[in-house]
DOTIMI-139057 format. One record per residue (C-alpha): residue number from 1; chain; x, y, z. Coordinates in pm, 1 decimal, padded with zeros to 6 digits, always signed. Example, Ala and Ser with C-alpha at 12.3 -4.5 7.8 and 13.67 -1.06 7.14 Angstrom:
2
rec seq=1 | mol=A | xx=+01230.0 | yy=-00450.0 | zz=+00780.0 .
rec seq=2 | mol=A | xx=+01367.0 | yy=-00106.0 | zz=+00714.0 .
% end
This chain:
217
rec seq=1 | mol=A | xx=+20108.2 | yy=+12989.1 | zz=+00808.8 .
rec seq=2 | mol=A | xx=+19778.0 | yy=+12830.9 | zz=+00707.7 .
rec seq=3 | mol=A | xx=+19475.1 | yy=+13089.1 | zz=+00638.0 .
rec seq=4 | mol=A | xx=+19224.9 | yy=+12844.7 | zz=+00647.6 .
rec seq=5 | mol=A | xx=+19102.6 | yy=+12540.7 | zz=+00856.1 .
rec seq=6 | mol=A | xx=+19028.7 | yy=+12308.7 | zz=+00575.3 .
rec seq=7 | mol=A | xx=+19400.3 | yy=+12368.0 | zz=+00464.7 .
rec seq=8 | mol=A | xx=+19549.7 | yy=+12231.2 | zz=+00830.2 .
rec seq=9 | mol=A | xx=+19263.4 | yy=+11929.1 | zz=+00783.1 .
rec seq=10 | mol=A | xx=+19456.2 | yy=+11832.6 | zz=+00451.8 .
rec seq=11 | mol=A | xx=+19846.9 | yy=+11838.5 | zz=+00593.0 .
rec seq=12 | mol=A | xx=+19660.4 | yy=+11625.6 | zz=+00886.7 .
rec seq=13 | mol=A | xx=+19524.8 | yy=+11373.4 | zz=+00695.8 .
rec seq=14 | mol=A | xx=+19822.7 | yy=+11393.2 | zz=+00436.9 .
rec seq=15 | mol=A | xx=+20079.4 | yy=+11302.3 | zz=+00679.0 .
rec seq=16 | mol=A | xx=+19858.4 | yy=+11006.3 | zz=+00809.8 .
rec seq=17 | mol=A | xx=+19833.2 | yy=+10913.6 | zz=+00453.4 .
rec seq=18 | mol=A | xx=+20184.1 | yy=+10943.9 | zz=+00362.9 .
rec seq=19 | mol=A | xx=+20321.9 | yy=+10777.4 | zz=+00723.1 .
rec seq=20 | mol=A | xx=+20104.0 | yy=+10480.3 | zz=+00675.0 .
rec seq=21 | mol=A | xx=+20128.1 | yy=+10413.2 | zz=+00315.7 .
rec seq=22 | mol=A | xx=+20572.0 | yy=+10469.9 | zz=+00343.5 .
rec seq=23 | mol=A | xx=+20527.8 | yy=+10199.6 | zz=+00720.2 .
rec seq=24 | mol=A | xx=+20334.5 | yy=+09937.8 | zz=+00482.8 .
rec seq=25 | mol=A | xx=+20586.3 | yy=+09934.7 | zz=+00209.3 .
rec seq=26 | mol=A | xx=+20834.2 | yy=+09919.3 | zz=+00470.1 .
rec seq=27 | mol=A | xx=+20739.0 | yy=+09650.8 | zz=+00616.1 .
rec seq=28 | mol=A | xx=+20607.0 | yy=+09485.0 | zz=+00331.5 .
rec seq=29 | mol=A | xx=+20907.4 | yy=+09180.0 | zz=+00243.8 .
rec seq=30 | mol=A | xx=+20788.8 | yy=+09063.4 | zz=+00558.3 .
rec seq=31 | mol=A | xx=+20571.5 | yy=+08721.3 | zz=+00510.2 .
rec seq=32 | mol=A | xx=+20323.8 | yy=+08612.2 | zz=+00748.8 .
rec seq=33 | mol=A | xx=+20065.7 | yy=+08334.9 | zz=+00796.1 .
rec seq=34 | mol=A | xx=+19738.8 | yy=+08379.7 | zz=+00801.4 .
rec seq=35 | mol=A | xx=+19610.0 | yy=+08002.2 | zz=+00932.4 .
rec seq=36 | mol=A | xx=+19833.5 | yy=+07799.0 | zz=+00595.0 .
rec seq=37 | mol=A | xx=+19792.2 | yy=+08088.4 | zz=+00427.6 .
rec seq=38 | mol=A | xx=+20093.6 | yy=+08347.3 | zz=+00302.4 .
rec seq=39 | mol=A | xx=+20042.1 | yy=+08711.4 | zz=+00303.5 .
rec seq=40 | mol=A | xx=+20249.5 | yy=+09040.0 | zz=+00339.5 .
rec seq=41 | mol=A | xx=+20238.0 | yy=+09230.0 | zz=+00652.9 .
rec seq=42 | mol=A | xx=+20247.8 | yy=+09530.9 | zz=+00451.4 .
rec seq=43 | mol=A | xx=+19850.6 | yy=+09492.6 | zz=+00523.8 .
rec seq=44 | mol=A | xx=+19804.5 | yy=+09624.1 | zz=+00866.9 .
rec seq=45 | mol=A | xx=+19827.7 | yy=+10020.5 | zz=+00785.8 .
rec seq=46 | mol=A | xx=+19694.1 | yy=+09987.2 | zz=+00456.5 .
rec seq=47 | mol=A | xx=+19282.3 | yy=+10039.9 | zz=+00662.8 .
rec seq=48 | mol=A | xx=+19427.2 | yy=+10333.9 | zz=+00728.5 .
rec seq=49 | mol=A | xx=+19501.4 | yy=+10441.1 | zz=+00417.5 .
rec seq=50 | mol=A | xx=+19165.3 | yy=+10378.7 | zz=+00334.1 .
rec seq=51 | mol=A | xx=+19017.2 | yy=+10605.5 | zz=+00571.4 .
rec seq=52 | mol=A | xx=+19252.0 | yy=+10911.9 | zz=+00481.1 .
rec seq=53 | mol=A | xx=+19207.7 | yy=+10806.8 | zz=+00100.1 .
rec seq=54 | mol=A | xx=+18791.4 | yy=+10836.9 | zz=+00152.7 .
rec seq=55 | mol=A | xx=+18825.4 | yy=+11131.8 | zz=+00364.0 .
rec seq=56 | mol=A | xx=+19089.1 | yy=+11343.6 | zz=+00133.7 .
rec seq=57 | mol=A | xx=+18800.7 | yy=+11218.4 | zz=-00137.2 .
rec seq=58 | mol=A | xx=+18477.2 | yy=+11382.2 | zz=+00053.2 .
rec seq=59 | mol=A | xx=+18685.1 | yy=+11703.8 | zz=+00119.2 .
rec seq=60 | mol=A | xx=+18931.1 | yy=+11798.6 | zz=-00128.2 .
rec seq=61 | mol=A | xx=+18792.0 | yy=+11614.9 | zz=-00425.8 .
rec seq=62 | mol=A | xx=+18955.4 | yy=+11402.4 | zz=-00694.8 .
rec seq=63 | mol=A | xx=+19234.5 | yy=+11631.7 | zz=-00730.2 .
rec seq=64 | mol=A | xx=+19356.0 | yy=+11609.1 | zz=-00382.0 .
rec seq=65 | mol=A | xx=+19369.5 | yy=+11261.6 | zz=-00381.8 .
rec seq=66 | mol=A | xx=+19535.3 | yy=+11220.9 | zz=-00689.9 .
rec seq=67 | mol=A | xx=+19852.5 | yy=+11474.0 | zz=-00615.1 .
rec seq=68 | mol=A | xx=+19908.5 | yy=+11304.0 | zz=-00311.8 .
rec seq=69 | mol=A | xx=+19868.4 | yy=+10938.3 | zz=-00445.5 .
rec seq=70 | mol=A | xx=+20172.4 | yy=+11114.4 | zz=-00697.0 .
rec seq=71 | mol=A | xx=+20319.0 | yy=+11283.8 | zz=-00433.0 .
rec seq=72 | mol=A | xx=+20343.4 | yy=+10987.8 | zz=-00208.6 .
rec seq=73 | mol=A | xx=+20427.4 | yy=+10724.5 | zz=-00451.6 .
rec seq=74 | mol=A | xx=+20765.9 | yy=+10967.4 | zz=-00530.8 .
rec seq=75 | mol=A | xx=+20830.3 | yy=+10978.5 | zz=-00154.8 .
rec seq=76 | mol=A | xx=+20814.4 | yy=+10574.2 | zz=-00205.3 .
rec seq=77 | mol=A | xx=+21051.1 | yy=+10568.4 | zz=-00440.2 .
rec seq=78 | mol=A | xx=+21307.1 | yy=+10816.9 | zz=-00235.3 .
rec seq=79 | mol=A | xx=+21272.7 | yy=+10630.9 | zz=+00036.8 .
rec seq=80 | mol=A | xx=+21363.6 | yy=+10300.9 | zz=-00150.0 .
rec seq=81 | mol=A | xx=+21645.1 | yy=+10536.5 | zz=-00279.9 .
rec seq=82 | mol=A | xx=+21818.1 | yy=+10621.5 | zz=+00058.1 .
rec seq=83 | mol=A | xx=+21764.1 | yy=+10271.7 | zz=+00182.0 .
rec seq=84 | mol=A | xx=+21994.5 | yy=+10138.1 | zz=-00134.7 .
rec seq=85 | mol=A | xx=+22228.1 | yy=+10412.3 | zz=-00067.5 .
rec seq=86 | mol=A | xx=+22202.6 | yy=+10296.9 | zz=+00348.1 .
rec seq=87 | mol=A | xx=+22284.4 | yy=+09975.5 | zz=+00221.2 .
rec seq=88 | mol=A | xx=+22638.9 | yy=+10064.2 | zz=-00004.6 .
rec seq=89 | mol=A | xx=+22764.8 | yy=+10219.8 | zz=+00342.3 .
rec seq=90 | mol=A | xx=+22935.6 | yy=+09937.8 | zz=+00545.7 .
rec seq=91 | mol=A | xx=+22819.6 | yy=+09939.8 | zz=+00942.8 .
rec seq=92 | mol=A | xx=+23006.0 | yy=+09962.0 | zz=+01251.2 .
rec seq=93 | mol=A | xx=+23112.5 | yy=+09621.0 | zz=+01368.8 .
rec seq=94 | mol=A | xx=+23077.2 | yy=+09528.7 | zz=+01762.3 .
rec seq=95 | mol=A | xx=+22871.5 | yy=+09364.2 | zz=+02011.5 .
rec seq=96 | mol=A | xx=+22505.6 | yy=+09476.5 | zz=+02015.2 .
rec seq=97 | mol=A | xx=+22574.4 | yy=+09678.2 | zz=+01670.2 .
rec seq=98 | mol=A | xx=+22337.2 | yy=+09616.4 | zz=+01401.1 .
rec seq=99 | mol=A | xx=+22537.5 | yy=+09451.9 | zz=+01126.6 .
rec seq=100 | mol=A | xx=+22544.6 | yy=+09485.4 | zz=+00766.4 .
rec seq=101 | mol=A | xx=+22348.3 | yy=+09165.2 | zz=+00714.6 .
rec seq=102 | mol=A | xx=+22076.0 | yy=+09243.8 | zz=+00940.9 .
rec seq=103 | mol=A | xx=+22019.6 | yy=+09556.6 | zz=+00781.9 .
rec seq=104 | mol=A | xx=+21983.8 | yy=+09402.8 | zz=+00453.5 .
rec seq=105 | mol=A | xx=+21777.1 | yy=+09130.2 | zz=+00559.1 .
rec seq=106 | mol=A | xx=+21458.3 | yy=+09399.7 | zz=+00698.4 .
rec seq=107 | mol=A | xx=+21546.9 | yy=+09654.7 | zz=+00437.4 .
rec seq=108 | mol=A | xx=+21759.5 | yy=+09528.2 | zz=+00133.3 .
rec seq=109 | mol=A | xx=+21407.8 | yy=+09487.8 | zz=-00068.3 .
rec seq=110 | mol=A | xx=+21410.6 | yy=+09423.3 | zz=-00398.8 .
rec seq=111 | mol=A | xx=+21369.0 | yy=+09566.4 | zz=-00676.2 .
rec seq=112 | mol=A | xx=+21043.5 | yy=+09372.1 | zz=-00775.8 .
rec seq=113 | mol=A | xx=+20847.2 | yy=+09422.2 | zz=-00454.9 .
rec seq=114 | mol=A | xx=+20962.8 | yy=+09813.4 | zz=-00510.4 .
rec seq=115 | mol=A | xx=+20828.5 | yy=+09853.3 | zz=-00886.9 .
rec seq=116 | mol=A | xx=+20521.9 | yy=+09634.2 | zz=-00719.6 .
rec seq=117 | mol=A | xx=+20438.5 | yy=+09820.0 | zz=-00470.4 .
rec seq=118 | mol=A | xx=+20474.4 | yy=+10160.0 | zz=-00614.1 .
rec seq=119 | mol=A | xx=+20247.6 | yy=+09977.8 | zz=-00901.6 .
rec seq=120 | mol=A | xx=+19995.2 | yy=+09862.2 | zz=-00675.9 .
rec seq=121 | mol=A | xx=+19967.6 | yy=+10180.6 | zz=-00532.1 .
rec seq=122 | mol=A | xx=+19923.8 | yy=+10421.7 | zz=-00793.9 .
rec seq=123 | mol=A | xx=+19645.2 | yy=+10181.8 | zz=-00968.1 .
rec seq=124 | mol=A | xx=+19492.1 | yy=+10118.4 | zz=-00690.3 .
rec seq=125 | mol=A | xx=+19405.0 | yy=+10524.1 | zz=-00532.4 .
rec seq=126 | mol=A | xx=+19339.6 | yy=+10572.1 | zz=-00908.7 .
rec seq=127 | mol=A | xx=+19073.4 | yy=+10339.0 | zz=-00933.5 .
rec seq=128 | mol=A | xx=+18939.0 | yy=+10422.3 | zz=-00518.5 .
rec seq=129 | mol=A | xx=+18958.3 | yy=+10766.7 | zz=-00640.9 .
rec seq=130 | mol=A | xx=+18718.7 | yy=+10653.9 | zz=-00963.5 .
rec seq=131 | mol=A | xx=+18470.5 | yy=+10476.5 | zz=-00782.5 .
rec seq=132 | mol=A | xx=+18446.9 | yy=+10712.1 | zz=-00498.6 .
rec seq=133 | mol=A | xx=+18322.9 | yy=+11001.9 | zz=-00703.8 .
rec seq=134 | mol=A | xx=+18120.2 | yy=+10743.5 | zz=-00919.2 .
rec seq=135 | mol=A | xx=+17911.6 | yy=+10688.9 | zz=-00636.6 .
rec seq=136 | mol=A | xx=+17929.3 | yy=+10989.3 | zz=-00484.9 .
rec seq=137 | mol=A | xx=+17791.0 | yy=+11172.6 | zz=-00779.0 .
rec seq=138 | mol=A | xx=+17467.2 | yy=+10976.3 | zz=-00807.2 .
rec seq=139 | mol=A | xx=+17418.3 | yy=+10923.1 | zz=-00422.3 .
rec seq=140 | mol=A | xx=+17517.1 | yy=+11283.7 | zz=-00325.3 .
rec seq=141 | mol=A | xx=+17630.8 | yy=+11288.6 | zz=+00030.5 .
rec seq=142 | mol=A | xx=+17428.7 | yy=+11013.0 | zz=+00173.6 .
rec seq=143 | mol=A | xx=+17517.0 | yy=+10696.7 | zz=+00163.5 .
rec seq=144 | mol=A | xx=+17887.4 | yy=+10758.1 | zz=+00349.2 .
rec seq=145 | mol=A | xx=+17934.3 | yy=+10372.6 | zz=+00381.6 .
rec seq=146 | mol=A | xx=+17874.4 | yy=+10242.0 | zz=+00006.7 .
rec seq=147 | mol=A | xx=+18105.0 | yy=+10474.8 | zz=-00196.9 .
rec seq=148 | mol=A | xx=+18380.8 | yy=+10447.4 | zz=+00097.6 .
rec seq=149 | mol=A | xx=+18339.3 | yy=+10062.5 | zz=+00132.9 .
rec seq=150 | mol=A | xx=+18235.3 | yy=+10004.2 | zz=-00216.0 .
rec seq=151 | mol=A | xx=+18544.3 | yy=+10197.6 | zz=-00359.0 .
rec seq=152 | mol=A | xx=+18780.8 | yy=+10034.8 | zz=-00104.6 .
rec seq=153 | mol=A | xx=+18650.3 | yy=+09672.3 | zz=-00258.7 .
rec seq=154 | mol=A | xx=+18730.2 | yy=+09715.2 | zz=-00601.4 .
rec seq=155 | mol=A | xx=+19086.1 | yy=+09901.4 | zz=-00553.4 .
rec seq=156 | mol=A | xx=+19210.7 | yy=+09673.6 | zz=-00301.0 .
rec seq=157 | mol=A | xx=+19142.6 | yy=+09357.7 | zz=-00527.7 .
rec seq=158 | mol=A | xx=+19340.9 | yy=+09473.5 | zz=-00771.7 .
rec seq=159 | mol=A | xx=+19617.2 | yy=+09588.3 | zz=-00567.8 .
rec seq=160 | mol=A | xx=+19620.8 | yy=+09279.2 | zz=-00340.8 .
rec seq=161 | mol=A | xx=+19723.8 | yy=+09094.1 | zz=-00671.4 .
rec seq=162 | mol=A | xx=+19955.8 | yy=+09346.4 | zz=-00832.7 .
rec seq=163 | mol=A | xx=+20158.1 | yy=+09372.6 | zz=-00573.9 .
rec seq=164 | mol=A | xx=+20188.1 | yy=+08992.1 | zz=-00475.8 .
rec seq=165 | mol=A | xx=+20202.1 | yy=+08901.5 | zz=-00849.2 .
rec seq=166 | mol=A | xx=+20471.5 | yy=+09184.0 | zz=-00993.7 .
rec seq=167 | mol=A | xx=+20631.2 | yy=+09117.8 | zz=-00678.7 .
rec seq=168 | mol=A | xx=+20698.0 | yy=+08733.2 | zz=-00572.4 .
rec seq=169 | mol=A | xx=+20482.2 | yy=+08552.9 | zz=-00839.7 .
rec seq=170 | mol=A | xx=+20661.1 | yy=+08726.5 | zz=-01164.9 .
rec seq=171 | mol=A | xx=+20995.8 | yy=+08667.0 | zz=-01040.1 .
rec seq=172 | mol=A | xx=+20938.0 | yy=+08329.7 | zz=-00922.5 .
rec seq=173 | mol=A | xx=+20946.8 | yy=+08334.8 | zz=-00512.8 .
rec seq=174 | mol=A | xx=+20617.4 | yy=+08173.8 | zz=-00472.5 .
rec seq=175 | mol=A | xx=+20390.6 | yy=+07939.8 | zz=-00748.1 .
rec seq=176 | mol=A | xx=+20035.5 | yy=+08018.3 | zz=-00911.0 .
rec seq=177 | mol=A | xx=+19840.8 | yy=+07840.4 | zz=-00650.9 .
rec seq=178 | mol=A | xx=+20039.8 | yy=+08080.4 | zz=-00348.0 .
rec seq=179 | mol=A | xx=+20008.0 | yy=+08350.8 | zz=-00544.1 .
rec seq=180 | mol=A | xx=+19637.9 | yy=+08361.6 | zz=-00542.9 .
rec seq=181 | mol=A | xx=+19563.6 | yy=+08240.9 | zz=-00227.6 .
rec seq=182 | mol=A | xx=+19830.7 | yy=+08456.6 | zz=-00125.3 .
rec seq=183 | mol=A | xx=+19627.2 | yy=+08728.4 | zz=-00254.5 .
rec seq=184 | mol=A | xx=+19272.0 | yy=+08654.0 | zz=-00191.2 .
rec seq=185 | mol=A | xx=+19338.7 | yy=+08575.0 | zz=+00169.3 .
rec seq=186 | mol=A | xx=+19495.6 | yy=+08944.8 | zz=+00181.1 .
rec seq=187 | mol=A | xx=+19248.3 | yy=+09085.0 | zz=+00014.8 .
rec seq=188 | mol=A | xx=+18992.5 | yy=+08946.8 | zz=+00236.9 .
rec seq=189 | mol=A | xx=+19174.2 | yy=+09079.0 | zz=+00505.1 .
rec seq=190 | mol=A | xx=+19214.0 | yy=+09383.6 | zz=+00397.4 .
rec seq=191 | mol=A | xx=+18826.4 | yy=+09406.9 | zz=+00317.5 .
rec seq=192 | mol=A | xx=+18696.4 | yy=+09252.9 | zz=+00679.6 .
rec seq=193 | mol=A | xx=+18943.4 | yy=+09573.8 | zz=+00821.2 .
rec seq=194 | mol=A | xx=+18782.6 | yy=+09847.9 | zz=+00611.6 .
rec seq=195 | mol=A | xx=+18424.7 | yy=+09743.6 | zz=+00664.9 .
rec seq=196 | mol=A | xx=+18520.1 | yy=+09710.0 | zz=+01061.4 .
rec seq=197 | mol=A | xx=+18672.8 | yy=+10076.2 | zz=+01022.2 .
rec seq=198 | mol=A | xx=+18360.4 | yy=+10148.0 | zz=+00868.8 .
rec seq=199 | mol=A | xx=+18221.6 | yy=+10378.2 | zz=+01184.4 .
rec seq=200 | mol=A | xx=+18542.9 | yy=+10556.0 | zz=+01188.2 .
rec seq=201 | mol=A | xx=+18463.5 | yy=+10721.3 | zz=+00850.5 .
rec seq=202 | mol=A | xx=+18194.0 | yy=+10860.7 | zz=+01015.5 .
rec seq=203 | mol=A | xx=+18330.5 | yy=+11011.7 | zz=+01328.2 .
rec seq=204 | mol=A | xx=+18623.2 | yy=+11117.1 | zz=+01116.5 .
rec seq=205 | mol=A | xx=+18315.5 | yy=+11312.3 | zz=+00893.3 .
rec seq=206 | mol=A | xx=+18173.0 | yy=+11446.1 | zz=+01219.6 .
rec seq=207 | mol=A | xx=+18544.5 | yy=+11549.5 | zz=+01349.6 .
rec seq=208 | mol=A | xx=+18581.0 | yy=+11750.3 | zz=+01037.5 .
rec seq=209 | mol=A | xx=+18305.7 | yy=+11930.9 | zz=+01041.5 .
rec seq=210 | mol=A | xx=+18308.5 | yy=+12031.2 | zz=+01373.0 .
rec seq=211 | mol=A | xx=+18634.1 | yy=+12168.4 | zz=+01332.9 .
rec seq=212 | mol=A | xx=+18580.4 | yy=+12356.2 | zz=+00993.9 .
rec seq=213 | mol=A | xx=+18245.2 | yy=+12488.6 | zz=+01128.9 .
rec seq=214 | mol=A | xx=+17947.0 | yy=+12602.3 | zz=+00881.5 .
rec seq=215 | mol=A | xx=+18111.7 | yy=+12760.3 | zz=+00610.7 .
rec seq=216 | mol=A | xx=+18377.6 | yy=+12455.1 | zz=+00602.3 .
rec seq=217 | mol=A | xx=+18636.6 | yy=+12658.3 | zz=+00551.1 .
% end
């Protein structure tokens, strides 16, 4: 089915991509505190992201990344599709059943924190995706740490507060002040993560390699 290596590396890290990026907006209504602070624990998979963004970026170029930061934003959006449909259908009612409120109340999203996220998203691998090959191009391939970490920092500020702001501050759910501590404490978060994940890049370099041998193919 696949004639090369490097094409069963890509499906790899594209379904790690996809899975973690579709959990985290998911599970992103879900508010948590971090010490007074609010932020959305659509954060935890996001590191993940990261890694499969910057490693899809060393291997497969701007391109890759790109089609499947398109790719995965439409499987957002179906996704968000199914779920309204899920929610139209009335459930089963008895003891132990999940009930039509429940399911609404960990999936009936709406429609801001959808257009936010998918928002966030796309701006966000677009400018990682930038700033990746910035660096890479006048570092060449050493220097692993500053054009994965360094692209990672300016992408994740921006989509810490475009998601937060198109999605709670615009339509009123949380004030000004929230919104940007909201935001700053999640970005912070989110940066303390990738630059702990930092050594993974690099094993997930060395895994690569190995696998797709001299001629990396």
């Amino acid at each position: 089915m696949f004639q090369r290596r490097k094409d069963i590396v890509y499906v790899i890290l594209a379904g790690i991509f996809i899975t973690n990026a579709l959990v985290a907006e998911l599970i992103g209504g879900k508010l948590i505190y971090i010490g007074e602070v609010v932020m959305s624990l659509g954060i935890l998979p996001w590191p993940i992201v990261f890694i499969t963004t910057d490693l899809i970026n060393e291997y497969f170029g701007e391109k890759g990344v790109k089609k499947l930061s398109l790719i995965t934003a439409g499987l957002i959006a179906y996704t968000f599709f199914l779920l309204l449909i899920g929610l139209q259908i009335p459930a089963v009612k008895g003891d132990g059943l999940i009930t039509d409120e429940q399911f609404t109340a960990v999936f009936g999203q709406s429609m801001w924190i959808i257009v936010g996220s998918i928002t966030a998203f796309l701006v966000s691998q677009l400018i990682d995706v930038t700033v990746f090959h910035f660096v890479r191009n006048r570092t060449g391939k050493k220097m692993i740490w500053l054009r994965s970490t360094g692209s990672t920092i300016i992408s994740q500020l921006f989509d810490s507060f475009i998601v937060l702001g198109i999605a709670f501050w615009l339509p009123g759910k949380i004030d000004t002040k929230m919104f940007i501590a909201s935001a700053l404490t999640g970005y912070t978060v989110k940066l303390l993560i990738a630059v702990g994940l930092t050594p993974f890049i690099y094993l997930g370099h060395y895994l690569i390699e190995k696998y797709l041998g001299k001629d990396g193919k």
